[in-house]
Backbone as CSV, one residue per row, in Angstrom:
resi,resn,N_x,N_y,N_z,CA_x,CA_y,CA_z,C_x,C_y,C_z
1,UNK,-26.833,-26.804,-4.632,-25.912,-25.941,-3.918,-25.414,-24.845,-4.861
2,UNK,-25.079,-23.364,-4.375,-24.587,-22.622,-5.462,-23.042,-22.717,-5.469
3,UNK,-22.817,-21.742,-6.293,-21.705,-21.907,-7.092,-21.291,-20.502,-6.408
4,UNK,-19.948,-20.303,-5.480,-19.311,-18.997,-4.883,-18.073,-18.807,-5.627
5,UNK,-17.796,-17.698,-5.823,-16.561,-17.326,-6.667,-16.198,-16.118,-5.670
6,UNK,-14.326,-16.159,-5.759,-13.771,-15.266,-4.316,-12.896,-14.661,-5.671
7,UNK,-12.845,-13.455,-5.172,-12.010,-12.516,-5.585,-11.528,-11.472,-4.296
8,UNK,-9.955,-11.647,-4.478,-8.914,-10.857,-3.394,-8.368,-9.457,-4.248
9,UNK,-8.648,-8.490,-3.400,-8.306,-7.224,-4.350,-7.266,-6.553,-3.000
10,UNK,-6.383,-5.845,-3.356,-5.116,-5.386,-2.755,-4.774,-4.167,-3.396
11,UNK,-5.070,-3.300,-2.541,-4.783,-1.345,-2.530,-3.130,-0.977,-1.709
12,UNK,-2.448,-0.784,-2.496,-1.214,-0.070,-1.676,-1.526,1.252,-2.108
13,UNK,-2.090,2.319,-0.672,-2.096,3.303,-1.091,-1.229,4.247,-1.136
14,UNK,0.548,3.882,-0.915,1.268,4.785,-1.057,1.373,4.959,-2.666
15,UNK,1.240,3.832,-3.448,1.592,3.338,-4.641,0.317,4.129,-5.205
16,UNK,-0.968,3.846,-4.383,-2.157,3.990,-5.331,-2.590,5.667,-5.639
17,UNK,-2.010,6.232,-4.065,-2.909,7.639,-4.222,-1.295,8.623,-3.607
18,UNK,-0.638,8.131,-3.779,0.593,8.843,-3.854,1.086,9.448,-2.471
19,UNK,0.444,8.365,-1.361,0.602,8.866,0.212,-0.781,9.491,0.831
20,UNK,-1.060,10.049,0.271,-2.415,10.779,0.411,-3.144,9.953,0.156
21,UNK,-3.910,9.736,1.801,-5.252,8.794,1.144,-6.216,9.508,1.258
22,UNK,-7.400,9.278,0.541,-8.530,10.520,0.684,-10.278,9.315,0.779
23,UNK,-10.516,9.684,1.294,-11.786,8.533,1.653,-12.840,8.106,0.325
24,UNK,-13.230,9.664,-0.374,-13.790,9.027,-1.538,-13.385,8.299,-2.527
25,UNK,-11.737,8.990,-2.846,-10.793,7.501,-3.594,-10.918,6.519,-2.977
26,UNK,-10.593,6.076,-2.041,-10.658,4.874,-1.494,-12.546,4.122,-2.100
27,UNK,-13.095,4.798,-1.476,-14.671,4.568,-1.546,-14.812,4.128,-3.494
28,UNK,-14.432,5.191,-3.894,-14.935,5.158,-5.846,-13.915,3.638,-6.143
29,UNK,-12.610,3.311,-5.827,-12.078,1.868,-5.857,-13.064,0.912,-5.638
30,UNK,-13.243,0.782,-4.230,-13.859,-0.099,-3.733,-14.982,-0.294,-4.201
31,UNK,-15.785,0.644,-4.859,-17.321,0.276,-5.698,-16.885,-0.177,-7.617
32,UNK,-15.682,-0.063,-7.760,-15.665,-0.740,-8.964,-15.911,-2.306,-9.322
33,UNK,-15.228,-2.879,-7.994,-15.879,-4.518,-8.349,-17.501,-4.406,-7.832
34,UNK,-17.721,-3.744,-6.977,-19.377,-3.446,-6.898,-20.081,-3.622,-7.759
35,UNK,-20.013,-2.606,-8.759,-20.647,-2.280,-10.256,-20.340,-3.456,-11.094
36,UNK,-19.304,-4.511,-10.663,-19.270,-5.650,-11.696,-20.522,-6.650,-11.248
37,UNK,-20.634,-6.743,-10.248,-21.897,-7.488,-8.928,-20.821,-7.942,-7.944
38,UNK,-19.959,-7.845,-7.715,-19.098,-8.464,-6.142,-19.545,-7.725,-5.278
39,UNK,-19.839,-8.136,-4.102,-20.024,-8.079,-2.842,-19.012,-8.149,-1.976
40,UNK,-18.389,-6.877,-1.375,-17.500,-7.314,-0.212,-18.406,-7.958,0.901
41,UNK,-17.197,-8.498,1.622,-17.544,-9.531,2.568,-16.605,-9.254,3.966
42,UNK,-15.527,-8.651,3.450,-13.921,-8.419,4.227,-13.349,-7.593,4.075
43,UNK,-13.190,-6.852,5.068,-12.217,-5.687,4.892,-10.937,-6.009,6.303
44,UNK,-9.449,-5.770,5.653,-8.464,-5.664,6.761,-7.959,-4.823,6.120
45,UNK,-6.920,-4.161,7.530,-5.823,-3.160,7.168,-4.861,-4.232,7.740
46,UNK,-3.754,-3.430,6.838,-2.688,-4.564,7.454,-0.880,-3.054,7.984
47,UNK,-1.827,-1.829,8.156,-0.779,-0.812,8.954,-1.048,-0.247,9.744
């Protein structure tokens, strides 16, 4: 059987992009655990 490892990552983008959200920030975030090998699986908004 393999071995799964979960990692939870959490963006406040008032905090992150100063109110202004802009899609490729969002996008260049979201590919940093990419480039480590994580795989999203889940995406929610929670506003």
């Amino acid at each position: 059987m393999g071995k799964y490892e979960y990692k939870v990552v959490n963006y406040d983008p008032q905090a992150f992009f100063g109110g202004s959200v802009k899609v490729n920030q969002i996008e260049n975030q979201l590919n940093l655990p990419g480039n480590d090998g994580w795989e999203m699986v889940s995406c929610t908004s929670s506003g």
